[in-house]
C-alpha positions as CSV (number, residue, x, y, z in Angstrom):
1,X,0.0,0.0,0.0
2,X,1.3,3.9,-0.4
3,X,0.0,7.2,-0.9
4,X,-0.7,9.0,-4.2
5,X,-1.1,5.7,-5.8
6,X,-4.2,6.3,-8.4
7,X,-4.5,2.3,-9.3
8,X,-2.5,-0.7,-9.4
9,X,-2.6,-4.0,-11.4
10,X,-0.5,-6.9,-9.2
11,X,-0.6,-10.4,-10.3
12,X,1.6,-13.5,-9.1
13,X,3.1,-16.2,-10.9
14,X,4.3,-19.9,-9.7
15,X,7.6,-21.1,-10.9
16,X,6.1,-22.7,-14.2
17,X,4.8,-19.3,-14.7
18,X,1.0,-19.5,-14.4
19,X,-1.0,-16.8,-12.7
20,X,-1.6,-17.3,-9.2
21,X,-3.0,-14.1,-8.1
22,X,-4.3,-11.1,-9.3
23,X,-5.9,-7.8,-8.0
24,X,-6.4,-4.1,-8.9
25,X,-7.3,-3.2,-5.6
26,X,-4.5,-2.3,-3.5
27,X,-6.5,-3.4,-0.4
28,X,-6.6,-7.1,-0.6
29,X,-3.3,-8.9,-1.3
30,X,-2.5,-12.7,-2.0
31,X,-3.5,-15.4,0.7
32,X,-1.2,-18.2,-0.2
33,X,-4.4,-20.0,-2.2
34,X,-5.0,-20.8,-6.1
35,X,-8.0,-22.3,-7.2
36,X,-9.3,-22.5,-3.8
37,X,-6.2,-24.6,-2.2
38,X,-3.3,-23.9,-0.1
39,X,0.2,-23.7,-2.6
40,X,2.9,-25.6,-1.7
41,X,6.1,-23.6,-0.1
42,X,7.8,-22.2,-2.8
43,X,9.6,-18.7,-4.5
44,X,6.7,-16.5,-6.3
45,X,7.5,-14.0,-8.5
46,X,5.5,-10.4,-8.2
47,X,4.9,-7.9,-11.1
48,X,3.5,-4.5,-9.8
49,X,2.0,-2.0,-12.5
50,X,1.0,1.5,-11.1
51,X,-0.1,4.4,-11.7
52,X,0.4,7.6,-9.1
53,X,-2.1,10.9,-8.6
54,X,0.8,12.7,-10.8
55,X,-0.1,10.6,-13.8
56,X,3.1,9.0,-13.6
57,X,3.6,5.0,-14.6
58,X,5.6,2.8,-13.3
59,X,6.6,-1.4,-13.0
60,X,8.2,-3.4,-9.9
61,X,8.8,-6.6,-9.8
62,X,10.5,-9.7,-7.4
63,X,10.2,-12.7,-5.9
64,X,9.1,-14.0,-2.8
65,X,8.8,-16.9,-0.9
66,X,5.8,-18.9,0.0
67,X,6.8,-20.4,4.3
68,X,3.7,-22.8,5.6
């Protein structure tokens, strides 16, 4: 979450590279499920497209990893 942030698009990917997660609103984040099921431990990679009150753009991206 952060200020001045007009909209985001945030999506996570397993490590085959499928979609595991996605969301536009900044308020609700990834839970650890797909398809209704707990994901194995693992490293997920993020992508973070935003969009700030300024009209500026901008792209992050990383991994993170998945601890049950």
């Amino acid at each position: 979450q952060g200020y001045n942030i007009n909209a985001i698009h945030f999506e996570v990917y397993n490590k085959y590279g499928e979609r595991v997660f996605e969301s536009t609103d900044q308020n609700i984040g990834w839970d650890g499920y797909f398809r209704n099921k707990e994901e194995n431990p693992g490293v997920f990679t993020w992508v973070l497209d935003y969009n700030l009150d300024d009209g500026s753009t901008g792209r992050l991206s990383g991994n993170t990893t998945l601890i049950r």
